[in-house]
Short mmCIF file of the C-alpha atoms (twelve columns), coordinates in Angstrom:
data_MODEL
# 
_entry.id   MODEL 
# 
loop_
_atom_site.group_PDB 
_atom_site.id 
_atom_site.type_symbol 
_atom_site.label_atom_id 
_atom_site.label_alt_id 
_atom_site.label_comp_id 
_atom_site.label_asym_id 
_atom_site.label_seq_id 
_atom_site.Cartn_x 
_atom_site.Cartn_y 
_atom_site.Cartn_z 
_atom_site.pdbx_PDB_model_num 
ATOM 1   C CA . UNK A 1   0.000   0.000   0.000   1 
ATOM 2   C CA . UNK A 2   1.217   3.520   -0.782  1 
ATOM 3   C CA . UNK A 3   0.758   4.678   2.543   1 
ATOM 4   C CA . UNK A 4   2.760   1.661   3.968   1 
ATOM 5   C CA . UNK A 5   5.992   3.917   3.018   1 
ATOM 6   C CA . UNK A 6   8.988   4.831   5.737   1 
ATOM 7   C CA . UNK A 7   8.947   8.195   4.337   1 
ATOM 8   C CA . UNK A 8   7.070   10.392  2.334   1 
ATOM 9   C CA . UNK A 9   8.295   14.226  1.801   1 
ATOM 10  C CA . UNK A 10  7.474   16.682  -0.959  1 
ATOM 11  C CA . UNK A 11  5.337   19.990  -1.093  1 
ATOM 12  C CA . UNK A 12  1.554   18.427  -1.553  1 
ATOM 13  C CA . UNK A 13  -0.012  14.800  -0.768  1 
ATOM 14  C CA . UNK A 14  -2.563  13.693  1.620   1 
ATOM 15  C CA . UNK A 15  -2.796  10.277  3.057   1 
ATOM 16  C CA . UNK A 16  -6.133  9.014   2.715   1 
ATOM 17  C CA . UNK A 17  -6.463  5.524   4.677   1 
ATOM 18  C CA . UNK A 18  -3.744  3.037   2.864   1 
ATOM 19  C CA . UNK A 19  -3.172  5.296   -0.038  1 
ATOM 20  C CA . UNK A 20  -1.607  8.618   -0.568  1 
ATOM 21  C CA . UNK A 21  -3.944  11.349  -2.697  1 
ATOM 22  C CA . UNK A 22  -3.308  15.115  -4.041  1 
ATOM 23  C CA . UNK A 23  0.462   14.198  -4.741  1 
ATOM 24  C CA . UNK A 24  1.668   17.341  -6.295  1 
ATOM 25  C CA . UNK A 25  5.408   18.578  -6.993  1 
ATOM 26  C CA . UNK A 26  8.287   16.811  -6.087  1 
ATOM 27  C CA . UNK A 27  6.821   14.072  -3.901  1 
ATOM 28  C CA . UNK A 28  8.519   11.084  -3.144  1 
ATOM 29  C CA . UNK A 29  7.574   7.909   -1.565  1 
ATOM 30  C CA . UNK A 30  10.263  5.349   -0.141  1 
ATOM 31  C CA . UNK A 31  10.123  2.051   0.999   1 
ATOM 32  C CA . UNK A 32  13.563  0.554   2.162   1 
ATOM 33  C CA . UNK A 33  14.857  -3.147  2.507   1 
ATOM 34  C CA . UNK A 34  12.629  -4.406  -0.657  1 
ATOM 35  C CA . UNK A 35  14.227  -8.044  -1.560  1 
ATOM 36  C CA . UNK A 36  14.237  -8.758  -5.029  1 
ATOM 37  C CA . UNK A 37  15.481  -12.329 -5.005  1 
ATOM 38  C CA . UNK A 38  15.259  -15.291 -7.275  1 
ATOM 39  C CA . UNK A 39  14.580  -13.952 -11.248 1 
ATOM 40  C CA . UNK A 40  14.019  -10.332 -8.989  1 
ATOM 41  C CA . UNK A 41  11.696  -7.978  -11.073 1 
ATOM 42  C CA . UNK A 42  10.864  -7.608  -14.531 1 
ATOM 43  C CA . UNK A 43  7.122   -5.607  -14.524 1 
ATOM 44  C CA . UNK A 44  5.585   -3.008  -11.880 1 
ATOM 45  C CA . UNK A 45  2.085   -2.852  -11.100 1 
ATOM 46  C CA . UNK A 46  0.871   0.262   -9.973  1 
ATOM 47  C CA . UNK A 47  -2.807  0.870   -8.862  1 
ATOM 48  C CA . UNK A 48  -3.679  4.832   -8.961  1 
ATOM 49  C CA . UNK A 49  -5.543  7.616   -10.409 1 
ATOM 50  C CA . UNK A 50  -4.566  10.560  -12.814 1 
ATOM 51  C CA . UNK A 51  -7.051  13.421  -13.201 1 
ATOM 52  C CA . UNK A 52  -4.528  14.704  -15.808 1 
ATOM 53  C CA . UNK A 53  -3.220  13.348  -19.543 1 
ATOM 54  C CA . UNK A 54  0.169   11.860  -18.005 1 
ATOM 55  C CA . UNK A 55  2.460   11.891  -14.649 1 
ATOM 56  C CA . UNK A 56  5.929   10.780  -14.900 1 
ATOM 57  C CA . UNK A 57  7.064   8.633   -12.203 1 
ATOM 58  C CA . UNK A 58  10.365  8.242   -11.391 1 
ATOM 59  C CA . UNK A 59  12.002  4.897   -9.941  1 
ATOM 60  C CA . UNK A 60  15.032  4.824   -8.119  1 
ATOM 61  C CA . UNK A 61  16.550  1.606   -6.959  1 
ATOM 62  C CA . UNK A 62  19.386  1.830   -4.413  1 
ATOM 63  C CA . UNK A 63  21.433  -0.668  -3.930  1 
ATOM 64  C CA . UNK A 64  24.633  -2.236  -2.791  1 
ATOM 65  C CA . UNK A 65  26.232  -2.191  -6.800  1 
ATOM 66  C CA . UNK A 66  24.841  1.546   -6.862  1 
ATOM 67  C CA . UNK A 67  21.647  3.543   -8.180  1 
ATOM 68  C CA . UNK A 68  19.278  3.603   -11.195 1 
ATOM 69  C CA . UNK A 69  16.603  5.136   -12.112 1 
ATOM 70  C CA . UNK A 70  13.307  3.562   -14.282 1 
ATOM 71  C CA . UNK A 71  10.709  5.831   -15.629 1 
ATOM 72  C CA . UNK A 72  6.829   5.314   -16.261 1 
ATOM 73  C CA . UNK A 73  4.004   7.280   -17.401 1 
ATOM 74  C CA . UNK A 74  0.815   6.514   -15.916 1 
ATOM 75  C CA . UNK A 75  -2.253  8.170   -18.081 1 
ATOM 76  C CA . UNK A 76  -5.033  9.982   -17.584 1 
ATOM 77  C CA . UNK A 77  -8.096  7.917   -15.921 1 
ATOM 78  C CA . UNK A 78  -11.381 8.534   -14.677 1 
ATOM 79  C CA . UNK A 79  -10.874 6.317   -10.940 1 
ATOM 80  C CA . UNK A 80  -8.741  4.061   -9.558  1 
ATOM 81  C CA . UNK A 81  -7.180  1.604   -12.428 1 
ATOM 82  C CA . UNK A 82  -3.918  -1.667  -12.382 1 
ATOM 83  C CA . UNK A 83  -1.699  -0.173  -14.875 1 
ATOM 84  C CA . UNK A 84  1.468   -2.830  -15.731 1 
ATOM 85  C CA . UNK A 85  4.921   -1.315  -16.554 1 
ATOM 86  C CA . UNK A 86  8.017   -3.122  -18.167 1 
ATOM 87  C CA . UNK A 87  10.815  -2.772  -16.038 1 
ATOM 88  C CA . UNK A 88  14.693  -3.531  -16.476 1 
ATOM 89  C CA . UNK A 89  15.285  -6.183  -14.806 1 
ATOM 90  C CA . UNK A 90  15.714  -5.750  -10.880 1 
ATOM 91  C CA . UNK A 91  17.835  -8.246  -8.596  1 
ATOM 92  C CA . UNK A 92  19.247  -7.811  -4.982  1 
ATOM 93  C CA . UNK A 93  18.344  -5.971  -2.099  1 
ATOM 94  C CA . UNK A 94  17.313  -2.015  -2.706  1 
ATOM 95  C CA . UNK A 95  16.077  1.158   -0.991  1 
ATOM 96  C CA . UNK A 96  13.012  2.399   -3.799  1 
ATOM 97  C CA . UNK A 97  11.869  5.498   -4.169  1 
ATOM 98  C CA . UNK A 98  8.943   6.525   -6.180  1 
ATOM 99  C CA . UNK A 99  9.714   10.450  -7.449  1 
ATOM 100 C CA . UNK A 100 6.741   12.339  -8.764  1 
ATOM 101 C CA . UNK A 101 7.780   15.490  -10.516 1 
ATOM 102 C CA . UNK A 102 6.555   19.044  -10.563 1 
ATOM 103 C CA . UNK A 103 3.293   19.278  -12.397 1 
ATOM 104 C CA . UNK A 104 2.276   15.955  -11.135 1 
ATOM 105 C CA . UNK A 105 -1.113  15.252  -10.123 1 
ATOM 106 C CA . UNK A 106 -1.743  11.625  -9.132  1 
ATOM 107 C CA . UNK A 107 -3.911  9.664   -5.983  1 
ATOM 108 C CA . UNK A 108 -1.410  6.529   -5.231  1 
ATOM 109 C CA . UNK A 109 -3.180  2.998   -4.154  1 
ATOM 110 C CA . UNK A 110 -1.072  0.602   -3.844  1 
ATOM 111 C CA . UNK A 111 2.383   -1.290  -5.636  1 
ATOM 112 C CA . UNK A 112 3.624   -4.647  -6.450  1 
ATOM 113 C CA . UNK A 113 6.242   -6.007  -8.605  1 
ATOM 114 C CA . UNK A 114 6.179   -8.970  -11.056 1 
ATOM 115 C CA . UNK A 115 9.117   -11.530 -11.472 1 
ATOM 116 C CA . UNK A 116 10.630  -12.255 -14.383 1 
# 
């Protein structure tokens, strides 16, 4: 659940039972110690609404071999919809961070990742 983050910081979001709503500029959402084991990741599920035509999200995976960074653009929709995003492939143990940028407008449900 979006609201299950460690931290959340940025200049507009409310959280709304298990999800986090009204994220605005330069949110970001982390959740630390995710374990990506066996094949890891290869697909993101993310569960949200966009009152607007598109919000970039940015990724970031920390790890112990370093950083990276995945984009996605979740589209416009009129409630709560699954979206599925192709990933590169994500192994190992990580600190993630989901990044919303300025102009973003989005109400956050809940993640999960898909092996592969």
């Amino acid at each position: 659940m979006a609201a299950s983050c460690e931290r959340i910081y940025g200049d507009t979001y409310i959280i709304v039972d298990d999800r986090v709503e009204g994220i605005g500029n330069n949110v970001s959402l982390e959740f630390t110690h995710m374990e990506f084991s066996g094949k890891g990741a290869s697909q993101l599920v993310i569960k949200g609404r966009s009152p607007i035509d598109k919000n970039t999200i940015h990724i970031r995976f920390a790890g112990e071999n370093g950083e990276s960074n995945q984009l996605v653009e979740f589209e416009k929709s009129n409630g709560y919809e699954e979206r599925v995003f192709e990933l590169e492939q994500i192994t190992g143990m990580h600190n993630l961070t989901f990044v919303f940028m300025p102009g973003s407008s989005f109400d956050f449900s809940w993640f999960r990742f898909i092996p592969g």
